[in-house]
ZADO-485546 format. One record per atom (N, C-alpha, C, O): chain; x, y, z. Coordinates in pm, whole numbers, padded with zeros to 5 digits. Layout:
  chain      xx      yy      zz
      A       X       Y       Z
...
END
This chain:
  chain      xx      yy      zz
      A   09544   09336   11978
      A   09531   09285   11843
      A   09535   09402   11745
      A   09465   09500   11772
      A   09620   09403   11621
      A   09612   09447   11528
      A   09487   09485   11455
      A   09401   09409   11412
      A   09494   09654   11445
      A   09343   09648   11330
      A   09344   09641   11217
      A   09444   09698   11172
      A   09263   09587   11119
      A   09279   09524   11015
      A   09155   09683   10904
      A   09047   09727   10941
      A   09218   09715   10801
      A   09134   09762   10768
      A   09101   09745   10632
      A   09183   09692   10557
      A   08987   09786   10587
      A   08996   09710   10393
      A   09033   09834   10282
      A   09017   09955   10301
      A   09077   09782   10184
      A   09099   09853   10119
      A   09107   09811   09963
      A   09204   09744   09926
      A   09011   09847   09876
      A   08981   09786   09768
      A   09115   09806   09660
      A   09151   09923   09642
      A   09174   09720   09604
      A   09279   09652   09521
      A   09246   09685   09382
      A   09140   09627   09362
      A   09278   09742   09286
      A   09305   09713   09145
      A   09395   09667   09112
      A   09498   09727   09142
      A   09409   09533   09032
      A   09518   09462   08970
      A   09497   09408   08859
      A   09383   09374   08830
      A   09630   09383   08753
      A   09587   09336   08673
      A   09546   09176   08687
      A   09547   09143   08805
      A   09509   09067   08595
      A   09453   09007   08591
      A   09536   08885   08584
      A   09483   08780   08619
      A   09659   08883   08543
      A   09775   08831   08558
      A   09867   08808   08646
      A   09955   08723   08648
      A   09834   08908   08735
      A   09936   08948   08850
      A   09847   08879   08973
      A   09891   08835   09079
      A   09724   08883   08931
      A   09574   08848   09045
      A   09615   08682   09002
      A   09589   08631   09111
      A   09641   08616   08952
      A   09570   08474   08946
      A   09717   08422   08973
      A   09728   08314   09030
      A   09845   08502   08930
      A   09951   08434   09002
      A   09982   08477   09151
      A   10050   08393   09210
      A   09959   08547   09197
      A   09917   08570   09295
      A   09839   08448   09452
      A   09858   08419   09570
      A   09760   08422   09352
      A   09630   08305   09379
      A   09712   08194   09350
      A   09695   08110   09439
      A   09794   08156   09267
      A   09847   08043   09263
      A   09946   08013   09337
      A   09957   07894   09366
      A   10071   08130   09402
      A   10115   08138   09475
      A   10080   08071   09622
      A   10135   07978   09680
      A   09932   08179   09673
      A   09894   08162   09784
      A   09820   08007   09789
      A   09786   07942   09888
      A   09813   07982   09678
      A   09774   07783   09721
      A   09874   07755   09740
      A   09902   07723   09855
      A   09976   07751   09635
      A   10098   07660   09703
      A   10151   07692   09844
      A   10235   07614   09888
      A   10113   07797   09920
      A   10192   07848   10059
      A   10048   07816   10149
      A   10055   07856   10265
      A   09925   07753   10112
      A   09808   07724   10196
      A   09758   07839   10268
      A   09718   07836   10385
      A   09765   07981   10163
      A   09718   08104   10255
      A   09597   08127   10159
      A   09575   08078   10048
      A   09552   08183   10207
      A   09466   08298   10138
      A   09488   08374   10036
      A   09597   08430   10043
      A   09405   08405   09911
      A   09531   08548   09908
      A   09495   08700   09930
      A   09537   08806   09885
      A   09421   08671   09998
      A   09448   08818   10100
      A   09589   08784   10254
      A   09624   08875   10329
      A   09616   08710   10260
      A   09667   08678   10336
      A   09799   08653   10293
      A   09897   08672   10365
      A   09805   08598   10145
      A   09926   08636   10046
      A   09997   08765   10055
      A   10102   08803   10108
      A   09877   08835   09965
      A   09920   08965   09935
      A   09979   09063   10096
      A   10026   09177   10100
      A   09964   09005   10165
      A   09918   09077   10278
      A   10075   09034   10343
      A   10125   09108   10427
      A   10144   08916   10299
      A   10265   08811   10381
      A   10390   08942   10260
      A   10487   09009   10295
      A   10339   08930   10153
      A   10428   08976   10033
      A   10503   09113   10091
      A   10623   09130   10112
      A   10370   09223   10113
      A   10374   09349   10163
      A   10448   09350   10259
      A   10567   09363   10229
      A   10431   09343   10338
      A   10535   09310   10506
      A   10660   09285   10437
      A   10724   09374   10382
      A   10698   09146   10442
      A   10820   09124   10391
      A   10878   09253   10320
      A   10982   09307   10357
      A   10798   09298   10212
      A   10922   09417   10093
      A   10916   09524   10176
      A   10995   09617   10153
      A   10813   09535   10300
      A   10837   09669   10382
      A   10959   09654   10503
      A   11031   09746   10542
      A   10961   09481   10561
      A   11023   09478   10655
      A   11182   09494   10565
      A   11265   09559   10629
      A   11217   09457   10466
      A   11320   09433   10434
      A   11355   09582   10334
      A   11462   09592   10274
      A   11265   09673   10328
      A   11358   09819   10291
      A   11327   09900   10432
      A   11290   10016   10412
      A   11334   09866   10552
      A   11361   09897   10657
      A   11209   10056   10701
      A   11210   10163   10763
      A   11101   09973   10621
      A   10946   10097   10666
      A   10878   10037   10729
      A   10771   10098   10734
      A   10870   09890   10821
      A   10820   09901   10942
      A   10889   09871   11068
      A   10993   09806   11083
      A   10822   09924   11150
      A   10867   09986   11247
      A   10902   09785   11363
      A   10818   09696   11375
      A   11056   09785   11423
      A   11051   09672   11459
      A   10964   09639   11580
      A   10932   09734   11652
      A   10914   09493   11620
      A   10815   09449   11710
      A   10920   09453   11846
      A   11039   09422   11852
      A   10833   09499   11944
      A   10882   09501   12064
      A   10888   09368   12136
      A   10786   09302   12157
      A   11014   09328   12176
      A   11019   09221   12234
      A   10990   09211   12392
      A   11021   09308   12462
      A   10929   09094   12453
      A   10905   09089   12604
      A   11010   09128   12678
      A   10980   09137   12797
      A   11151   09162   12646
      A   11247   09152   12722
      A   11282   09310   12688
      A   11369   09361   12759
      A   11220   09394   12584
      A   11259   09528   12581
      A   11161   09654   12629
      A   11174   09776   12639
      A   11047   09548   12657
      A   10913   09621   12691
      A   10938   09668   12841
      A   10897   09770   12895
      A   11047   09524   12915
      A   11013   09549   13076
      A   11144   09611   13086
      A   11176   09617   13204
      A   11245   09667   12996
      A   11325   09761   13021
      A   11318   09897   13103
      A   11417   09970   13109
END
């Protein structure tokens, strides 16, 4: 399992409640928002690293 660690957020106040409105309409959290957002803009400018698949592990 993944470790999860905290890390306190400053945002503006605008950006925080759409944010929040977002993550209702998608039934997350929004730590769990913010958290879906990040990934995505990291997976897609190519800064995390790809998941190992069952079939490349037993290579």
């Amino acid at each position: 399992m993944t470790e999860k660690k905290a890390y306190p957020l400053r945002i503006n106040a605008d950006v925080l409640a759409a944010a929040q409105r977002w993550a209702d309409d998608e039934l997350r959290s929004l730590n769990a928002q913010i958290e879906y957002v990040l990934r995505d803009a990291l997976r897609k400018a190519g800064r995390l690293p790809r998941p190992t698949t069952d079939k490349e592990s037993k290579s």
